[in-house]
C-alpha positions in Angstrom: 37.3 -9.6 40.1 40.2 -9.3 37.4 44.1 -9.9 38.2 46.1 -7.5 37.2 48.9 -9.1 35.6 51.3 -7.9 38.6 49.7 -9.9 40.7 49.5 -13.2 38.3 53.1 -12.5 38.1 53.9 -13.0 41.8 51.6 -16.0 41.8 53.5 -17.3 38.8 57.1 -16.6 40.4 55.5 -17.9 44.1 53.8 -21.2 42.8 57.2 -22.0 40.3 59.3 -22.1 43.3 57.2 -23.9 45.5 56.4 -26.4 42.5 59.7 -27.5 41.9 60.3 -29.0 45.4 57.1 -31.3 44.1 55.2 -34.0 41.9 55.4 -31.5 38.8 58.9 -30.6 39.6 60.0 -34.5 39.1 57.6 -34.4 36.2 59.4 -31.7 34.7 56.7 -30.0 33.7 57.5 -25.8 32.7 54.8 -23.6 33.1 55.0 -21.3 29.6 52.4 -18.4 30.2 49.4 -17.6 32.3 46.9 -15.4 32.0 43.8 -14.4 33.4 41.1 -17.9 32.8 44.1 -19.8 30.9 47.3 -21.5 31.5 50.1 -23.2 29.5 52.0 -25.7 30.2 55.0 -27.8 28.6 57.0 -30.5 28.8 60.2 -32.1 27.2 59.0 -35.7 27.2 61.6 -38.0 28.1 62.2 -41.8 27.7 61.7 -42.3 31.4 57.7 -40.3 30.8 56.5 -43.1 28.2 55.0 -46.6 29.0 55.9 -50.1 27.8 54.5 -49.2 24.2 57.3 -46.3 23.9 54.5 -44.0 24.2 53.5 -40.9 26.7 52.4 -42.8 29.8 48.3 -41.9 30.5 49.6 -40.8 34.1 51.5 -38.2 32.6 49.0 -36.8 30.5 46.5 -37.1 33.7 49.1 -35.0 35.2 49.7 -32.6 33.2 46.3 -31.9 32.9 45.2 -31.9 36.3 47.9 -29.6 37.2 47.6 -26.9 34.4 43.5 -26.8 35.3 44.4 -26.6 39.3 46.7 -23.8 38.4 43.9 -22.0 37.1 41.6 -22.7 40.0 44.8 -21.3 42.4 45.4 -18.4 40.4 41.5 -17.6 40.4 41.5 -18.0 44.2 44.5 -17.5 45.7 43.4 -17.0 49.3 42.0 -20.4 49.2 42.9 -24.0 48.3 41.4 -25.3 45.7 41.6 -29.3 45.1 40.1 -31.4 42.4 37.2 -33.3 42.9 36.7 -34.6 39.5 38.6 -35.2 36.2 37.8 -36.6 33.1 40.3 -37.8 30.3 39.9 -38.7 26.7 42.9 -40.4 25.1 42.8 -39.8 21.3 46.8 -40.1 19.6 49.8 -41.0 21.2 52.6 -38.3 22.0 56.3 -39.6 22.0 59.9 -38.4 22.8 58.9 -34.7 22.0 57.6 -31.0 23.4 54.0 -31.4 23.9 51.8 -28.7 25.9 48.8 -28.0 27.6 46.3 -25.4 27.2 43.6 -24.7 29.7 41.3 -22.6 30.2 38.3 -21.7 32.5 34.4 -22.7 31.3 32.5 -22.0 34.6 33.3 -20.4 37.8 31.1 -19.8 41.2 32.1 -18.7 44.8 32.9 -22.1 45.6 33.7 -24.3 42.4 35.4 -23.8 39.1 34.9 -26.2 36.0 38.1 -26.1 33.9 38.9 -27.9 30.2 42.4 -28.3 29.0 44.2 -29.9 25.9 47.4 -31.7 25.5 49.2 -31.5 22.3 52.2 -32.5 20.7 54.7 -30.6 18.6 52.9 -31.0 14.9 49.6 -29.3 17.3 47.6 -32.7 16.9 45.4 -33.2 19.8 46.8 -36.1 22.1 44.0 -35.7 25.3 41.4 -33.8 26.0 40.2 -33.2 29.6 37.7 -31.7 31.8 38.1 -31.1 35.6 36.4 -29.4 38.6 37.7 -27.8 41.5 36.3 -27.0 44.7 37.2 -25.2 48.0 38.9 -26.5 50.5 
């Protein structure tokens, strides 16, 4: 069954608030736009988000990624909670002090699990990570 975008709206203005008093809100991460089977995500990275190398720490891209795919499965299934049970990360360039965003987007969906693939870019639009994850209910 489709969302009308009413209804993705007051899961977007719910979950924002909720999210800031979390993980994601320490992150920083913004969410830009979600629709029906995708999500975007940004985020302003900061000095404190790289590693020792001075580039975007892996955790953060894991994060990012996780989240922008677990919005999806929320948004898909609202009534119920939907929780990772696996995700799978490619690094392929670095990302530094810069915007870079996330793009998601549903590839599977059943009454009970949703298989999700997402990728993180930076602000010239190269690919940074690449990421599958599934989600099941809880």
């Amino acid at each position: 069954m489709s969302k009308t975008s009413t209804e993705r709206d007051v899961f977007l203005e719910k979950a924002t608030e909720i999210a800031e008093q979390t993980f994601w809100g320490h992150v920083g991460c913004k969410m830009v736009e979600l629709k029906e089977g995708s999500v975007t995500v940004e985020l302003d990275v900061k000095s404190h988000h790289l590693n020792l190398i001075g580039i975007l720490h892996g955790g953060v891209h894991a994060t990012m990624l996780d989240s922008a795919m677990g919005i999806l499965a929320m948004s898909s299934k609202p009534q119920d909670k939907m929780v990772t049970t696996n995700l799978n990360i490619h690094y392929l360039a670095p990302a530094k002090e810069e915007k870079v965003r996330v793009q998601a987007k549903v590839v599977h969906e059943s009454n009970s699990m949703m298989t999700t693939e997402g990728t993180l870019t930076n602000e010239s639009g190269e690919i940074c990570a690449f990421a599958t994850a599934t989600f099941r209910r809880s």
